[in-house]
PADREN-177058 format. One record per residue (C-alpha): residue in one letter; x, y, z. Coordinates in steps of 0.02 Angstrom, whole numbers, padded with zeros to 5 digits, always signed. Each point is the difference from the previous one (the first is absolute). Example, Ala and Ser with C-alpha at 12.3 -4.5 7.8 and 13.67 -1.06 7.14 Angstrom:
<nodes>
A+00615-00225+00390
S+00069+00172-00033
</nodes>
This chain:
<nodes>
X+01380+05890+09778
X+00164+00131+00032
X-00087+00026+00207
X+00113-00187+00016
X+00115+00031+00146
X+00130-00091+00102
X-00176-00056+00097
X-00010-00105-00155
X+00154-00082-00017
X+00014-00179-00055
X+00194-00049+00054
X-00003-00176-00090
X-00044+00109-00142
X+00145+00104+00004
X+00100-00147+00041
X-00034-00098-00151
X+00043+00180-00117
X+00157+00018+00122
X+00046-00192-00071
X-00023+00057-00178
X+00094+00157+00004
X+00155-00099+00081
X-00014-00138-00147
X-00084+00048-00168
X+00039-00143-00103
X-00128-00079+00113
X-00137+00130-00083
X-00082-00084-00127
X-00118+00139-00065
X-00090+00158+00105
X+00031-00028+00200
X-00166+00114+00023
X-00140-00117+00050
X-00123+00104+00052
X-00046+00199+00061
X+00081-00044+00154
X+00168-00043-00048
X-00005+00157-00081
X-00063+00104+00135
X+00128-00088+00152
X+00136+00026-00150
X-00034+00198-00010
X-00002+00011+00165
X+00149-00069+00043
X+00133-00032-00121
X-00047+00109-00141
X-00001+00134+00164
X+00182-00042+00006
X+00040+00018-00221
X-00102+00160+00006
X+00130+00066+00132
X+00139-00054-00126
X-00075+00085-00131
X-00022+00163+00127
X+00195-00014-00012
X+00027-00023-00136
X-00144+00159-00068
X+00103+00118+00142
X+00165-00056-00090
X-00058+00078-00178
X-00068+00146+00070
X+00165+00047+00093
X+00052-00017-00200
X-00130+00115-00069
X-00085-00135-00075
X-00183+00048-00050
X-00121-00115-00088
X+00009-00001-00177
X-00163-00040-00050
X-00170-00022+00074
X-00039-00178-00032
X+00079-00141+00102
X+00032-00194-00059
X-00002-00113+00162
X+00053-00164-00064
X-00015-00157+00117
X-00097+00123+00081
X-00058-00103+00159
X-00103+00126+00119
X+00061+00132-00067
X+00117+00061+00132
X+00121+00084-00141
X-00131+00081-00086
X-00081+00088+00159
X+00188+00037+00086
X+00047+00098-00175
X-00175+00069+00010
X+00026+00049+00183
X+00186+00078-00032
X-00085+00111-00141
X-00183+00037+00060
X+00005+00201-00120
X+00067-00092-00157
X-00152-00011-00136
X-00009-00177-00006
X-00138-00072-00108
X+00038-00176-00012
X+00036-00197+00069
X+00016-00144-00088
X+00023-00170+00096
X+00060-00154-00045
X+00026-00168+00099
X-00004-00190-00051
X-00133+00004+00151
X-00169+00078-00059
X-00013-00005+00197
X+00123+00129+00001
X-00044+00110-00127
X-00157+00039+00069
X+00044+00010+00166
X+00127+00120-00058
X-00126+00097-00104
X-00118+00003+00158
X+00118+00073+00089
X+00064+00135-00082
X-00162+00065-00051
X-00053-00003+00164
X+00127+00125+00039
X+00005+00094-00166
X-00163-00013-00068
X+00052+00129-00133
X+00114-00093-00092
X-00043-00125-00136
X+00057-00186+00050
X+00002-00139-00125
X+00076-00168-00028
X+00107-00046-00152
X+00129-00105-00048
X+00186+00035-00017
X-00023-00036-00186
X-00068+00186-00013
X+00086+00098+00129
X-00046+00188-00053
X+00178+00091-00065
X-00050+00162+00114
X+00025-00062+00166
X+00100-00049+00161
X+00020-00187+00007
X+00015-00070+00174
X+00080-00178+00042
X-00017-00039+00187
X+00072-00182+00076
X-00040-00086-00138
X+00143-00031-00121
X+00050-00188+00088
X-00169-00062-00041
X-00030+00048-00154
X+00041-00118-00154
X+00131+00032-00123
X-00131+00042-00155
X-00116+00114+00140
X+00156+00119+00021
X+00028+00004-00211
X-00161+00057-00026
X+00023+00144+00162
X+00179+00049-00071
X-00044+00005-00168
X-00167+00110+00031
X+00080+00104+00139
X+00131+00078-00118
X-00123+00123-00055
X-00052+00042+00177
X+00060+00166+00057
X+00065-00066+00183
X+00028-00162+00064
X+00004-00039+00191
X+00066-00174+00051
X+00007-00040+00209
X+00023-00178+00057
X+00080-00078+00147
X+00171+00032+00052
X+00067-00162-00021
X+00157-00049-00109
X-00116-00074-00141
X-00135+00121-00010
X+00142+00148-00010
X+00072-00087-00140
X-00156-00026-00095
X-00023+00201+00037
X+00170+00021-00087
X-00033-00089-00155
X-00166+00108-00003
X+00124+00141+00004
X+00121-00056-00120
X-00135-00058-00112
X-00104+00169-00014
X+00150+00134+00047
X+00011+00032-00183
X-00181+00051-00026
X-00006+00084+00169
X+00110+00119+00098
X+00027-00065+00191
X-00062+00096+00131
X+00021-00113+00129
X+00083-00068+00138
X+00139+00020-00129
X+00088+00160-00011
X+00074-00050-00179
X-00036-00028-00171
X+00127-00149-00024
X+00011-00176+00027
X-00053-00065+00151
X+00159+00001+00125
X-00059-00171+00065
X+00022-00115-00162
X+00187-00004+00025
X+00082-00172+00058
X+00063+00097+00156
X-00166+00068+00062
X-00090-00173-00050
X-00037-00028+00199
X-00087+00171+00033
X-00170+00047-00071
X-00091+00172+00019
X-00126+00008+00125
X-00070+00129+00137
X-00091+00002+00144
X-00171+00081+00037
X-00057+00073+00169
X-00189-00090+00073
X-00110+00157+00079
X+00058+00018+00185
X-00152-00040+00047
X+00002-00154-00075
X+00133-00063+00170
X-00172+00057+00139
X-00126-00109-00109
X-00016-00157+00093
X-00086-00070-00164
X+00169+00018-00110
X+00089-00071+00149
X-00109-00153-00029
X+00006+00006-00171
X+00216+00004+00029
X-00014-00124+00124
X-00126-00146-00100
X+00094+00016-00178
X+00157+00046+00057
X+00037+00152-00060
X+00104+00140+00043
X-00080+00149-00014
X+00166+00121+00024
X+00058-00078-00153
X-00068+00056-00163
X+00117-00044-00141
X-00030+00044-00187
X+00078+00027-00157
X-00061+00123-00136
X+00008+00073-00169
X-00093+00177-00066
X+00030+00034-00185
X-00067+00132-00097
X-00002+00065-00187
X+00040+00179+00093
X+00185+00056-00014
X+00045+00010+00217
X+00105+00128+00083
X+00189-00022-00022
X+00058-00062+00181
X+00176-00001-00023
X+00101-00066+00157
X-00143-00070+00088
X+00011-00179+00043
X-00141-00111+00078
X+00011-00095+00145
X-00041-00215-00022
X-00049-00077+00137
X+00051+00024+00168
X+00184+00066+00082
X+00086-00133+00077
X+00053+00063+00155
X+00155-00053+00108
X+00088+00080+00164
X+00048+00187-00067
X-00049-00036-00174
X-00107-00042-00152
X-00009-00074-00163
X-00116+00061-00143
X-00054-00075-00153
X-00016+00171-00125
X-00064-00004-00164
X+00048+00168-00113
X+00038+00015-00188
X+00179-00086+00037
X-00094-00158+00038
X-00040-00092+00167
X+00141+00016+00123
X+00021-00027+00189
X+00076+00138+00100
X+00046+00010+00191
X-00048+00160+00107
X+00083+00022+00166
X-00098+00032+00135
X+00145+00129+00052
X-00012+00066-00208
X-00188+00068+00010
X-00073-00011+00185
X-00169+00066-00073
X+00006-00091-00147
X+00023-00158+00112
X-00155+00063+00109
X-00107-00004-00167
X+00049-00175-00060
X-00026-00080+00164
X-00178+00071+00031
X-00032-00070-00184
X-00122+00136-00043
X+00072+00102-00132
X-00055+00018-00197
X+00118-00107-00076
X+00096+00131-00112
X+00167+00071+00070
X+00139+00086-00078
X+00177-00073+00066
X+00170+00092+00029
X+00099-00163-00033
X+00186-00028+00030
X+00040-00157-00099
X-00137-00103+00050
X-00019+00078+00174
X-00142+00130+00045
X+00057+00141+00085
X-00151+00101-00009
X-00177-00031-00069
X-00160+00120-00041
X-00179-00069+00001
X-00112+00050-00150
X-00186+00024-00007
X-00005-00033+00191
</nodes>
C-alpha cells in the first residue's frame, strides 16, 4: 500500500480535502473515505506538516531540547506525519512506544501501518485520550480548529501529567491564538521551551498587540522547486509552496536553560527602502523595533534571505536596533 506515488494521484481527491481544510464547519465527521484519501493526503499535504514539524524539531534542538521520555501520544493523529518527523529528528533515542488516536478508525490504522512499517521495533497501539499514559510526549499536530470543545477537556485534562507537550498548527491568526491559550492554560504545569524565550505571560494578550499573532515560517526541501509533480500539485490546489506558515508551542515538565536577553523573531521583517521593522518577542513582552539597513549591514543581509533560527540577541537604542546576534544558527 505505502509503493502509492504521484503516478497515483487522484486530483479531484485532493481537491475535495483542499475544500475541507479551507472551511471546517463544513466537516461533519472524519473527511477520510477510503485508503486513498489517506494515501494522496500523505503524500502531499501531510508532506508539507511533516516539513513544519522538521522546523519546528530543528528549533528545540538548537535549545538543547532532548526527549523526555520514550513513549509518544499522537492525538488526532491522521497519518502519522508528527509521530514519524519526531521519530526521524531522534532516530538513537530508546523509544519503545506509539499510541494513536483519531475520530477516524481510517486513520488510526493507517497511521499504525505506517509507522510500523518503518519501525517495526516499536510497539504501536490505539487508545483513547481518556487514558493518555502520564510518561510520555504528547503531540498535537493541525488539529486544534476541528476538534470540539469537550474533545480538548478530556486532552488538557489528561495531558497535564504528560512529561512534554508539542502543539503545531497553521500559522493563521486563529490557530496561533488557540496555541496561546494552550500555553496559558498548561504554562503552570509545564516550563516553556518554545518558540518562547520566557516564562511569563504571553506578550501578545495585551490590547496593543491584539492585531499580531505568533507565527513562523518553514523552508519546503529545495528539491521540492525541480519536481514537476509539486508544481502540479501548487498549480491544481493553489498552493504556494514557498510559503509554509505555522505557529507552535513545546512545553515540558524539565526546568530549560535560562536565555536571558534573547528575543524571538514573529513572523516576517517588513522591509522598506533602507530599513526594517521587526515584531520581537523577549521577556519584556512583544514589541516592534526598526533596524536600519545603514545600523547592521549583515544583520540586514540575514533578515532579507529569511533563513536564520529565529533567536537573536538585540543591542537596542530605544526601540531601534543597532546591532543584532543570531543564536543557535
Amino acid at each position: 500500500m505505502f509503493g502509492y506515488n504521484w503516478d497515483r494521484i487522484d486530483w479531484e481527491r485532493l481537491q475535495r480535502l483542499r475544500s475541507l481544510f479551507l472551511d471546517p464547519s463544513s466537516i461533519d465527521g472524519p473527511y477520510w473515505r477510503d485508503d486513498n484519501d489517506l494515501l494522496a493526503y500523505d503524500l502531499t499535504f501531510a508532506a508539507r506538516i511533516g516539513w513544519k514539524w522538521d522546523a519546528v524539531l530543528l528549533e528545540l534542538k538548537r535549545r538543547e531540547w532532548q526527549p523526555p521520555s520514550t513513549r509518544i501520544y499522537d492525538w488526532g493523529c491522521g497519518t502519522g506525519i508528527a509521530t514519524r518527523r519526531l521519530l526521524a529528528a531522534f532516530p538513537d533515542h530508546p523509544w519503545k512506544s506509539v499510541t494513536l488516536w483519531d475520530h477516524s478508525p481510517l486513520a488510526t490504522d493507517f497511521a499504525r501501518k505506517r509507522i510500523e512499517e518503518t519501525h517495526p521495533g516499536i510497539d504501536c497501539r490505539i487508545q483513547p485520550p481518556e487514558r493518555i499514559d502520564p510518561d510520555s510526549i504528547v503531540l498535537v499536530s493541525h488539529a486544534l480548529g476541528e476538534a470540539s470543545e469537550e474533545d480538548l477537556r478530556i486532552l488538557w485534562e489528561q495531558a497535564v501529567t504528560a512529561r512534554s507537550v508539542i502543539v503545531v498548527e497553521p500559522g493563521t491568526y486563529d490557530s496561533s491564538r488557540a496555541v496561546i491559550v494552550v500555553r496559558e492554560s498548561l504554562r503552570k504545569h509545564f516550563q516553556v521551551v518554545a518558540p518562547c524565550t520566557h516564562r511569563n505571560a504571553c506578550g501578545l494578550l495585551i490590547e496593543e498587540n491584539v492585531r499580531h499573532w505568533c507565527h513562523h515560517f518553514g523552508q519546503p526541501p529545495g528539491e521540492v522547486f525541480m519536481d514537476g509533480n509539486w508544481s502540479r500539485f501548487a498549480r491544481t490546489l493553489e498552493i504556494d509552496l514557498r510559503s509554509l506558515p505555522y505557529s507552535f508551542i513545546a512545553l515540558d515538565k524539565r526546568a530549560p536553560q535560562e536565555r536571558v536577553d534573547e528575543s524571538r523573531f514573529l513572523g516576517r521583517p517588513r522591509l522598506y527602502k533602507g530599513y526594517c521593522r521587526i515584531l520581537s518577542c523577549q521577556s519584556s513582552g512583544v514589541h516592534e523595533y526598526e533596524l536600519q539597513k545603514r545600523s547592521d549591514k549583515n544583520l540586514w543581509k540575514t533578515l532579507k534571505k529569511d533563513r536564520h533560527s529565529g533567536l537573536f540577541h538585540w543591542e537596542m537604542e530605544g526601540d531601534r536596533i543597532v546591532s543584532g546576534r543570531e543564536i543557535g544558527a
